[in-house]
C-alpha positions as CSV (number, residue, x, y, z in Angstrom):
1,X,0.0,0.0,0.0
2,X,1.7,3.3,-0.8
3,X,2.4,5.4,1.8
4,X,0.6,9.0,2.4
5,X,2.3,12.1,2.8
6,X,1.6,13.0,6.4
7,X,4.7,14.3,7.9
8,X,5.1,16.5,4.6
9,X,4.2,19.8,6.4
10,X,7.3,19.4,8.2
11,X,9.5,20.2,5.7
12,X,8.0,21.9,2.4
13,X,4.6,24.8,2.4
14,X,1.0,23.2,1.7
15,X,1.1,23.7,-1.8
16,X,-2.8,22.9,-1.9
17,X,-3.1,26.0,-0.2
18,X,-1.8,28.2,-2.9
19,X,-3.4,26.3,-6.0
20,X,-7.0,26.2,-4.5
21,X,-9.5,28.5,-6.4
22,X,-12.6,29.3,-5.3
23,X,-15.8,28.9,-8.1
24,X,-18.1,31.5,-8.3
25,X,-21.5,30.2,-7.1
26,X,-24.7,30.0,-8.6
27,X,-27.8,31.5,-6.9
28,X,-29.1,27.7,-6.3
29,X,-26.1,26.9,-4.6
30,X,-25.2,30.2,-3.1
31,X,-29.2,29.5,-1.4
32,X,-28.5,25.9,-0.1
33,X,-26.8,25.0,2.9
34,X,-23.1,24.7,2.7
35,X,-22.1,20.9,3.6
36,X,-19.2,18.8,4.0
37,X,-18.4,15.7,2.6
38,X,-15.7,14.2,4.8
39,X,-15.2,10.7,4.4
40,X,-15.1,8.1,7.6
41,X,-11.7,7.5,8.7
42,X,-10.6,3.9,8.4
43,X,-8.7,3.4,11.8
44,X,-6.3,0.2,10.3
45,X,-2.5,-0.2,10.5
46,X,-1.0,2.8,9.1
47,X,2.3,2.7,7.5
48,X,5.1,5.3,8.7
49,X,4.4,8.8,7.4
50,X,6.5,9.9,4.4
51,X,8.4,12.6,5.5
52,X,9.0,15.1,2.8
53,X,12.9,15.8,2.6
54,X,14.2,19.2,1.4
55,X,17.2,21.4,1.9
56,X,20.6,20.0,4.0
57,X,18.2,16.6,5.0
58,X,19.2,13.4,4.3
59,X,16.6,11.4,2.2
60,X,18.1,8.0,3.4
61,X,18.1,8.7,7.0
62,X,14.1,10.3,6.6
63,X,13.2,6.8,4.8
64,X,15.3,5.4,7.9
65,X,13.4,7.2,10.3
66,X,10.1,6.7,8.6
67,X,10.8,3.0,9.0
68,X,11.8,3.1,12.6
69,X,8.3,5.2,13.4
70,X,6.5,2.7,11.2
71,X,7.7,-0.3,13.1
72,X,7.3,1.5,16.4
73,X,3.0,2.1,15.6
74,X,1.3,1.5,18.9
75,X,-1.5,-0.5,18.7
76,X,-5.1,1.7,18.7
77,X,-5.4,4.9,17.1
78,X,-2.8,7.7,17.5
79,X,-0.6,10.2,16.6
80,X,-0.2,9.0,13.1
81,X,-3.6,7.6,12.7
82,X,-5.1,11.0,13.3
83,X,-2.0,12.2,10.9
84,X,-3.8,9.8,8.0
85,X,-7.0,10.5,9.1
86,X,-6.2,14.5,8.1
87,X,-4.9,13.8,5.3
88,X,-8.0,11.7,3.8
89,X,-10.0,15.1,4.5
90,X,-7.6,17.5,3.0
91,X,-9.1,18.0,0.0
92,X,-12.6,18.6,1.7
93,X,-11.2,20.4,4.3
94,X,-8.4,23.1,3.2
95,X,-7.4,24.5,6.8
96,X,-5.5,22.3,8.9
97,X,-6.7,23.2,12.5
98,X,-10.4,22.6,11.5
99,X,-8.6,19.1,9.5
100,X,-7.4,18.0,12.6
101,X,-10.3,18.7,14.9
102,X,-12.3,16.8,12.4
103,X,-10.4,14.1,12.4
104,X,-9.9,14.1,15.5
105,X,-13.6,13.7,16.2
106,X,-14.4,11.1,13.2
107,X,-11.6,8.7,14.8
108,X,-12.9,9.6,18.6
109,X,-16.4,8.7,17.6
110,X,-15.2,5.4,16.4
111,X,-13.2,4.4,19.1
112,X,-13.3,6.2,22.5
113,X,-9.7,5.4,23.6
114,X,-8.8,8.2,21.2
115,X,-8.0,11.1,23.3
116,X,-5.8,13.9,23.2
117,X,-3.8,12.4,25.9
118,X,-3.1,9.2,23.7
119,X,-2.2,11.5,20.8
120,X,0.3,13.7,23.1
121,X,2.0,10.6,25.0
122,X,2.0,8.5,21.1
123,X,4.1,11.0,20.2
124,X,6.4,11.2,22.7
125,X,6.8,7.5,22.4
126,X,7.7,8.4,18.3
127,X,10.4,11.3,19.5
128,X,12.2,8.5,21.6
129,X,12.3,6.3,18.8
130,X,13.8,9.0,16.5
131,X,16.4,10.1,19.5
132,X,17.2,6.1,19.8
133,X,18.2,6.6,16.4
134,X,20.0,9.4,16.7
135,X,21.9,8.0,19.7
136,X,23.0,5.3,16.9
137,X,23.5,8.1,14.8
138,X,25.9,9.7,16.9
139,X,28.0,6.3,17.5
140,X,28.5,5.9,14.2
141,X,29.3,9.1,13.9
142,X,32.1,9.4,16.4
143,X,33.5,5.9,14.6
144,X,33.3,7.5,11.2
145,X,35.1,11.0,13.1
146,X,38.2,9.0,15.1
147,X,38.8,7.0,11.6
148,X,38.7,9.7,9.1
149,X,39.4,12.8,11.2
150,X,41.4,12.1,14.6
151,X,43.3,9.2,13.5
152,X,44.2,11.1,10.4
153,X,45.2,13.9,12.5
154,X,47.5,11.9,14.3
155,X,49.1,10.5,11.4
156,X,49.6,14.1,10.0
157,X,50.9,15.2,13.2
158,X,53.3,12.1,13.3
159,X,54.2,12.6,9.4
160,X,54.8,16.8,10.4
161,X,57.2,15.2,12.8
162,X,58.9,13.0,10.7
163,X,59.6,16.1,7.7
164,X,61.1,17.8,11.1
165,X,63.6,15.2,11.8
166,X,64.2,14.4,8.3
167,X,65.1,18.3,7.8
168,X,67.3,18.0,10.6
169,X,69.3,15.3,9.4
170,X,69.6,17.0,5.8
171,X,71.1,19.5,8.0
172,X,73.2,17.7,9.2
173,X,74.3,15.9,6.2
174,X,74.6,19.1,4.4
175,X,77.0,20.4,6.4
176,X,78.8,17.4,6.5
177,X,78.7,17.5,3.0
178,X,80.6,21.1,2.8
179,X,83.2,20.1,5.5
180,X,84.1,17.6,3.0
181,X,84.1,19.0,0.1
182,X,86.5,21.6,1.6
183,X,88.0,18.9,3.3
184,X,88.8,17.1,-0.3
185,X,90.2,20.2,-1.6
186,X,92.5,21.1,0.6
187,X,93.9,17.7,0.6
188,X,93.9,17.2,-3.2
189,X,95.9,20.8,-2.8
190,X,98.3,19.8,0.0
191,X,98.7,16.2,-1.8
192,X,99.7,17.9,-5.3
193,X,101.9,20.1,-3.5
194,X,103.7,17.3,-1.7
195,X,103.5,15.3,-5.0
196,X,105.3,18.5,-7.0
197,X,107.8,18.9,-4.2
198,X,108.7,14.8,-4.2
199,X,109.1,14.3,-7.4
200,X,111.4,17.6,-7.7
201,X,113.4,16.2,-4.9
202,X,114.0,12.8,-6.6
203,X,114.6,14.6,-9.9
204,X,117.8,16.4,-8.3
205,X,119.1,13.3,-6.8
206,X,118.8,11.7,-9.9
207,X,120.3,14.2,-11.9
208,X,123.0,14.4,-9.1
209,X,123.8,10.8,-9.8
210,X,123.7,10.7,-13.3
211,X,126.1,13.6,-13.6
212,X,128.4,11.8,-11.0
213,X,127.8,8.7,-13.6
214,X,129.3,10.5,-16.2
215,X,132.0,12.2,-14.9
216,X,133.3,9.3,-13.2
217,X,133.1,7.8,-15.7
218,X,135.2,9.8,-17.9
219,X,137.9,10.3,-14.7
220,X,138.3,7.3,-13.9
């Protein structure tokens, strides 16, 4: 059975209200009593009102919540009975207030346990199934915020840390890096010198000895 649009007044503007014209009247009728057809309510299991979801709501938590009240109906006529009850007179019956009192007192006639005490407590027995739900809601909620926001934050927090010591020891590296490099040259400097200075030493010796080579030679 499809379900009727009770809860819609919630969330969007009665657009019945707006489209209704009136018909000019003709003498016959504007002479005969005005009545009102309203139907008999049919006091039966109603399914959960169809919330009408607009703006920043989320449509799959208002089907969620819709099927949460629906399971929750209490037994009798209610809250949402009188909601349904409404509804089947609002094309008779344009203003809500007079809707609801009719209603009301269709369902009332029928079964004397409707009263507006049942109406008031039914719905407080509906609000705690909704903040049961939101309870849930909020669980999840904090799961889904630890695991994509806190734990996240942390690992940022330990990643920020690790860039820190990672700088540090490219600090230090670097540094270590232009020791050496001035290290290297002033050892390739000191080596070329001592290099330069050896082999000129061995040169002269050598030439010393080949000199004495040939002139010994030539005295002797």
């Amino acid at each position: 059975m499809a379900k009727n649009r009770l809860f819609g007044w919630m969330f969007v503007e009665d657009s019945n209200k707006e489209s209704e014209t009136v018909k000019p009247r003709t003498s016959q009728e504007a002479s005969a009593p005005a009545t009102v057809a309203v139907p008999s309510p049919v006091v039966t299991s109603v399914p959960a009102p169809t919330i009408m979801a607009s703006g920043d709501v989320d449509t799959k938590l208002v089907e969620l919540l819709e099927r949460k009240i629906n399971e929750a109906n209490l037994p009798g006529p209610d809250y949402l009975e009188l909601l349904q009850s409404a509804e089947q007179m609002k094309q008779y019956i344009p203003d809500e207030t007079t809707r609801l009192k009719a209603a009301f007192g269709s369902i009332q006639g029928m079964d004397p346990r409707m009263t507006k005490d049942v109406v008031l407590a039914s719905i407080d027995t509906y609000l705690g199934v909704i903040e049961a739900e939101r309870g849930k809601a909020k669980l999840r909620m904090e799961k889904l915020r630890k695991e994509t926001v806190e734990d996240k934050a942390e690992e940022l927090k330990a990643t920020n840390l690790r860039i820190e010591q990672l700088r540090e020891e490219l600090k230090t590296l670097t540094d270590k890096s232009i020791d050496l490099n001035s290290e290297i040259q002033k050892n390739t400097a000191e080596t070329a010198a001592f290099e330069a200075r050896t082999n000129a030493t061995i040169d002269k010796v050598t030439n010393r000895l080949s000199e004495d080579k040939v002139r010994l030679a030539q005295i002797l």
